[in-house]
C-alpha positions in Angstrom: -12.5 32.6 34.8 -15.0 32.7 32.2 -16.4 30.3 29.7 -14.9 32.8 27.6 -11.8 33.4 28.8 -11.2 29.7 29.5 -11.4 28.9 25.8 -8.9 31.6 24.6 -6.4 30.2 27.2 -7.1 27.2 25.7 -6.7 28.5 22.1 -3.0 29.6 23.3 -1.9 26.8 24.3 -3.2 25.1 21.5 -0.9 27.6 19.5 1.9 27.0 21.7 1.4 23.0 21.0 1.3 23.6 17.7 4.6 25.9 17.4 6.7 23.3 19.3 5.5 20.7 16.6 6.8 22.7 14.2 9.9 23.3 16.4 9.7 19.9 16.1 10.1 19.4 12.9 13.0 21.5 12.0 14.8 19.6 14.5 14.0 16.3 12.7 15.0 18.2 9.4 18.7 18.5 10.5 18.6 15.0 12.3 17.9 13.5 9.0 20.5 15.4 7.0 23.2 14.2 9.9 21.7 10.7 9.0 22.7 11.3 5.4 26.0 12.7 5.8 27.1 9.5 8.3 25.4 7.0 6.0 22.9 6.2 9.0 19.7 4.5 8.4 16.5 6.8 8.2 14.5 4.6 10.9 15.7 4.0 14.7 13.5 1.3 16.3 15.6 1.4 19.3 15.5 5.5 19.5 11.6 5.4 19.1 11.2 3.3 21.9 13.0 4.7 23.9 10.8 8.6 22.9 7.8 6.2 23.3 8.8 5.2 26.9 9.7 8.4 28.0 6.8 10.1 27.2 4.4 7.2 28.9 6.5 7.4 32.0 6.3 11.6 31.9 2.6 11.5 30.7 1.9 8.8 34.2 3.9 11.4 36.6 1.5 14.2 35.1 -1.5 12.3 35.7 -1.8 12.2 31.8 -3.3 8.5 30.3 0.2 7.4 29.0 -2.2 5.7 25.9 -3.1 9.4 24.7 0.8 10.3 25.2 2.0 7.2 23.3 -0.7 7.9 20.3 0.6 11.5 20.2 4.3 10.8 20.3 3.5 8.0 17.7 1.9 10.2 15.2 4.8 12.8 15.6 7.4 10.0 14.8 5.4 8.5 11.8 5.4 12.3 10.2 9.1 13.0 10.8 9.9 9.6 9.1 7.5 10.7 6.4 9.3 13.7 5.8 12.9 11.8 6.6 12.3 9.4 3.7 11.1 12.2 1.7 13.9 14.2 2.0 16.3 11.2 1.6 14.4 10.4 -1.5 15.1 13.9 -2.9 18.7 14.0 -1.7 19.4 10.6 -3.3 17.6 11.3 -6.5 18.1 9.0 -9.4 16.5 10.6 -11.5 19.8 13.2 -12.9 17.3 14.0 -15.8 16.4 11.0 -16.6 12.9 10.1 -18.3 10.0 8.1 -17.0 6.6 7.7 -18.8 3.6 6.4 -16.7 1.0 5.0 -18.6 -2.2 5.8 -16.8 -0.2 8.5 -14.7 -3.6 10.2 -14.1 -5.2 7.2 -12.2 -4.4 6.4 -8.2 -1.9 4.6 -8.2 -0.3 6.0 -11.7 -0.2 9.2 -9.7 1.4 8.5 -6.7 4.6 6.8 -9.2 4.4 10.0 -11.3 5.1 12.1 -8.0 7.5 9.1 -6.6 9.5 10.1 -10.1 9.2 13.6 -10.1 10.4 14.0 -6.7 13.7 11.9 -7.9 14.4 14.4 -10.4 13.5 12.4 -13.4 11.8 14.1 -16.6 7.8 12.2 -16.2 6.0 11.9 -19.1 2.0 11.1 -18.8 -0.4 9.1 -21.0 -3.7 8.4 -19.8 -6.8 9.0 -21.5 -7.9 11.5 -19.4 -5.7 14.3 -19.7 -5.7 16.4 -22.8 -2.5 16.6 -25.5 0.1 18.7 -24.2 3.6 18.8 -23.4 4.4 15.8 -21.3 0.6 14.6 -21.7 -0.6 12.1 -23.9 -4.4 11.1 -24.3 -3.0 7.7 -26.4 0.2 5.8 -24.8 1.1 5.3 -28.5 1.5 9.2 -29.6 4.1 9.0 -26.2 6.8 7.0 -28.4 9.2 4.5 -26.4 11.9 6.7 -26.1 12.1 6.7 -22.5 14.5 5.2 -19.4 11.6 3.8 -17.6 8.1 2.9 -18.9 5.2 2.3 -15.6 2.2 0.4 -16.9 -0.3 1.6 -14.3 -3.4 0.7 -16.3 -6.4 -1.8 -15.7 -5.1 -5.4 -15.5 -6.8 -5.9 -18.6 -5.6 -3.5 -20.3 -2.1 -3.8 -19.2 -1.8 -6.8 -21.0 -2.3 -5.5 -23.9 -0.1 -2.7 -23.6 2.9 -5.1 -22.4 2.6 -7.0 -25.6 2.3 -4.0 -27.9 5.4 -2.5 -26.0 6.8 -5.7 -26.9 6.6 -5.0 -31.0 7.8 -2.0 -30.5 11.1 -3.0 -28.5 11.5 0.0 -25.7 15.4 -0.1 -24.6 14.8 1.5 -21.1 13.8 0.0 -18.3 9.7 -1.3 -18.4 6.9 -2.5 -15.5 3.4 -3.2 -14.2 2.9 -2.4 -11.1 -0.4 -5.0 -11.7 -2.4 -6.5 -8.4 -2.0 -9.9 -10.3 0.5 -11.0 -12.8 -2.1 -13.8 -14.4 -3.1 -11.4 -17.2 0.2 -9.8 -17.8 2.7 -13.1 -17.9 2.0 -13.5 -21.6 2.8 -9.6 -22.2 6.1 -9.9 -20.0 7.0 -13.0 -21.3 6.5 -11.5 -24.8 9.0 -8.1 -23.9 11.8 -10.3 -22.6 12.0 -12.9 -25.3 12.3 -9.6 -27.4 15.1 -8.7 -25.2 13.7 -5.6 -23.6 14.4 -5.2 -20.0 11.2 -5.8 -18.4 10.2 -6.4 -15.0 6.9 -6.5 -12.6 6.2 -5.3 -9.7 3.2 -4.8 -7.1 3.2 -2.1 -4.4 1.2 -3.7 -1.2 0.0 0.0 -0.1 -2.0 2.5 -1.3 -2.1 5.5 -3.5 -2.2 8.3 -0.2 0.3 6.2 1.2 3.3 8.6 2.6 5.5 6.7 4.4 6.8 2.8 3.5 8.8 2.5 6.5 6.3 -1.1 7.1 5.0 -1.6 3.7 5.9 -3.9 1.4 6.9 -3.8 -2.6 7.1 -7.2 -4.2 8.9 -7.9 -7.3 8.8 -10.6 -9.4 11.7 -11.3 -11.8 9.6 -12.1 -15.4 13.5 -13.6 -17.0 15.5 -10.3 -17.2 17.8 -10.5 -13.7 19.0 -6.8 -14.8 15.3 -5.4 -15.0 14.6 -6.8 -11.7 18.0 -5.0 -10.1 17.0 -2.0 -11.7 13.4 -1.9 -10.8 14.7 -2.4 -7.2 17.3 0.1 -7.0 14.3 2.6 -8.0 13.3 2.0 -4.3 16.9 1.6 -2.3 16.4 5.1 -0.9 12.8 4.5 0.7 12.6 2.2 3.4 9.8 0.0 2.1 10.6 -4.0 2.5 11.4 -5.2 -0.7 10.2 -8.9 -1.4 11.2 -10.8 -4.6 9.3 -14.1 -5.3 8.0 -15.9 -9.4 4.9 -14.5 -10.9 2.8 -17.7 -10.0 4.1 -17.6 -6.5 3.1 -14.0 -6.3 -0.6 -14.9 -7.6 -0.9 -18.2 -5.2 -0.9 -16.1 -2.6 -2.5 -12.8 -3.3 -5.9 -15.2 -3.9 -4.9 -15.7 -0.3 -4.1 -12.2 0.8 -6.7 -9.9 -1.5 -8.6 -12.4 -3.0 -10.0 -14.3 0.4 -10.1 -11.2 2.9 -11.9 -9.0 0.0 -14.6 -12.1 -0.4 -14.9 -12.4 3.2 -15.5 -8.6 3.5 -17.9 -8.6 0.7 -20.1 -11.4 2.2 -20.2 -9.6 5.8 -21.3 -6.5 4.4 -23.6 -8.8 1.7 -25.0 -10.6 5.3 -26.1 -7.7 6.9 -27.3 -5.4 4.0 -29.7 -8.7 3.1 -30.4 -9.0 7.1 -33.2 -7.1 7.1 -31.8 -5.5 10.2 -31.6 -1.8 10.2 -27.7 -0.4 10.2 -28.4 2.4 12.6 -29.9 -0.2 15.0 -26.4 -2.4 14.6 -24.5 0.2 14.6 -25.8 1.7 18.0 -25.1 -2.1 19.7 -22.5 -3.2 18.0 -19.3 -5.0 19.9 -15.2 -4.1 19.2 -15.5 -6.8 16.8 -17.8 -5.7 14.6 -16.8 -2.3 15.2 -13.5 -3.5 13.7 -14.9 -5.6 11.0 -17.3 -2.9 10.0 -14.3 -0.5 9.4 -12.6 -2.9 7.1 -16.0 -3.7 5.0 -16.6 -0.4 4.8 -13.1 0.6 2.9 -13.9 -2.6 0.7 -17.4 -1.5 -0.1 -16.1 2.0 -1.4 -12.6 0.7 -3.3 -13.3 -0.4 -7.1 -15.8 -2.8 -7.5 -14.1 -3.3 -11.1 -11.0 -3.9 -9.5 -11.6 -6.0 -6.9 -13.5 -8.3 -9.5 -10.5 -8.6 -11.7 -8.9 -9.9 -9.1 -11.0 -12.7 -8.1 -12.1 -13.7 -11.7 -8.6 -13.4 -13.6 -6.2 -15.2 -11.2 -6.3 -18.9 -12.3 -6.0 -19.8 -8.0 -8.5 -18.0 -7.6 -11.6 -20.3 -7.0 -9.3 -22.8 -3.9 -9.5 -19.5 -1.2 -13.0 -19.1 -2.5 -13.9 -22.6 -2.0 -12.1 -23.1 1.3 -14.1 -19.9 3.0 -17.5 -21.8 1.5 -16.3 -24.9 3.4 -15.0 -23.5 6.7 -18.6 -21.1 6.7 -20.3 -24.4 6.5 -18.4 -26.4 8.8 -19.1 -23.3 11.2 -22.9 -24.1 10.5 -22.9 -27.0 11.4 -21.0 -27.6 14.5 -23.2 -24.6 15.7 -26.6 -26.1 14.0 -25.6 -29.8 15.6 -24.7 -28.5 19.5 -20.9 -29.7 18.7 -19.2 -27.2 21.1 -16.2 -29.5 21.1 -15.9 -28.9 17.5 -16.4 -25.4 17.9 -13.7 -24.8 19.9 -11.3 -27.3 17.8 -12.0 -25.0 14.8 -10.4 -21.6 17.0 -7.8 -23.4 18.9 -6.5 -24.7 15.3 -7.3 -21.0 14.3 -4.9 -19.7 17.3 -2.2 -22.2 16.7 -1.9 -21.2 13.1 -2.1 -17.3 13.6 0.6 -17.9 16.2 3.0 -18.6 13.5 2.8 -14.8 12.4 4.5 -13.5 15.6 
């Protein structure tokens, strides 16, 4: 056959792939609404291994790499999950016409909860400055009124603070919460709505803004005093499958300077290193290891997230400076153990390294 002809073939299949994937996904339509109707969770570890396996054992006996088969099949299950929890979301709407305003439902993160809402059925309200005055849009949160069943605060840190404690004068009687990186800045604004006996809660989603499935993600949610606030927030999210955690606003700070704070610094100062190196990127970049490969990835998403963001969070969380501190003294200790000859050392430093990182599995 021809060059020619060999690529059309190829085209059909490629066609024929992408019909059974669609085929596909009817079939996982109907599973999920059989899931509904028998009260069955959306997510089947068991069953997914058991697709996995198959398909590495079928992918060996056709003389496929069983990695490439496992990576398809893997893809294919995340997207019918996706569309599982999607569809449950819908089907379980709580929403029934209630109202929702997102404050700074224009932004990221605002966006993805004013979609999260709408596809509940609830009536979403925006304010951002932003958008222009319309039905359902307000440039200024205060032109938006109160008068709602659940108020998101999906502003800057800084900002949100404010708008907590202004909330706070003005008494809302539905349901209101940050969905802040750090609770620092807002524990005077929460502190301020519950003593006024609004219902107020706060919450932080640990994933992203294109984010489609939270099967594996995590929401935290810290009670701020109102026990009913903090039910309601998390019956919001009893039809996803995201892992709710619920822990005190100081507890949640302590140890996002440990999970954001430190790996954004350390990030920052890899990508500081080698941009002050003197050493060409291209020239890295064409020997560079799996480890820096990997590392590089990760500093790059950190180097194009928000600067403004990312400094709140270091410089407005009052434990802050300890992660800080501790990766100045474990870069130095590094230094000199190498600097001195001290392989001994050296290896001390990762076997302690291993034993703790252990502890995860």
């Amino acid at each position: 056959m021809s060059l020619e002809n060999l690529r059309d073939t190829l085209s059909d299949v490629d066609r024929q792939i992408i019909e059974l994937v669609a085929e596909r996904q009817r079939i996982v339509s109907e599973i999920g609404r059989n899931k509904r109707t028998e009260g069955a969770a959306t997510r089947d570890y068991a069953r997914e291994k058991e697709v996995v396996d198959k398909g590495r054992a079928q992918a060996n006996d056709l003389g496929i790499d069983p990695d490439l088969a496992e990576s398809i099949l893997t893809t294919l299950i995340r997207s019918s999950l996706a569309s599982q929890e999607r569809d449950r979301v819908v089907a379980e709407g709580k929403g029934d016409g209630r109202s929702v305003l997102v404050i700074g439902g224009a932004g990221k993160m605002g966006g993805w909860f004013v979609d999260f809402f709408a596809s509940q059925g609830f009536d979403v309200a925006i304010a951002d400055a932003t958008v222009e005055d319309g039905p359902g849009r307000f440039r200024n949160w205060t032109d938006a009124g109160v008068d709602y069943d659940v108020i998101v605060v999906a502003t800057p840190l800084a900002v949100s603070g404010r708008i907590l404690a202004q909330l706070a004068v003005l008494k809302p009687t539905g349901l209101v919460f940050d969905i802040g990186s750090l609770k620092t800045p807002l524990i005077d604004g929460l502190h301020e709505l519950v003593n006024a006996g609004c219902h107020a809660t706060s919450i932080h989603p640990m994933f992203g803004p294109d984010t489609r499935l939270l099967s594996g993600r995590h929401l935290i949610i810290c009670d701020a005093g109102s026990p009913e606030a903090t039910a309601a927030a998390r019956e919001l999210f009893d039809s996803t499958m995201v892992e709710q955690l619920e822990m005190g606003l100081d507890e949640h700070d302590r140890h996002i300077a440990y999970v954001l704070g430190l790996s954004h610094a350390l990030n920052i100062a890899f990508f500081t290193a080698l941009a002050e190196s003197g050493e060409a990127a291209p020239a890295l970049a064409r020997m560079s290891s799996t480890t820096f490969d990997s590392q590089l990835l990760v500093s790059s998403d950190v180097a194009h997230d928000n600067p403004h963001l990312y400094f709140e969070i270091q410089n407005l969380n009052r434990f802050g400076l300890g992660p800080l501190d501790a990766l100045v003294d474990a870069s130095q200790r590094i230094r000199e153990v190498v600097a001195k000859g001290d392989e001994q050392g050296f290896v001390d430093l990762m076997l302690n390294g291993r034993e703790y990182l252990a502890l995860r599995s």
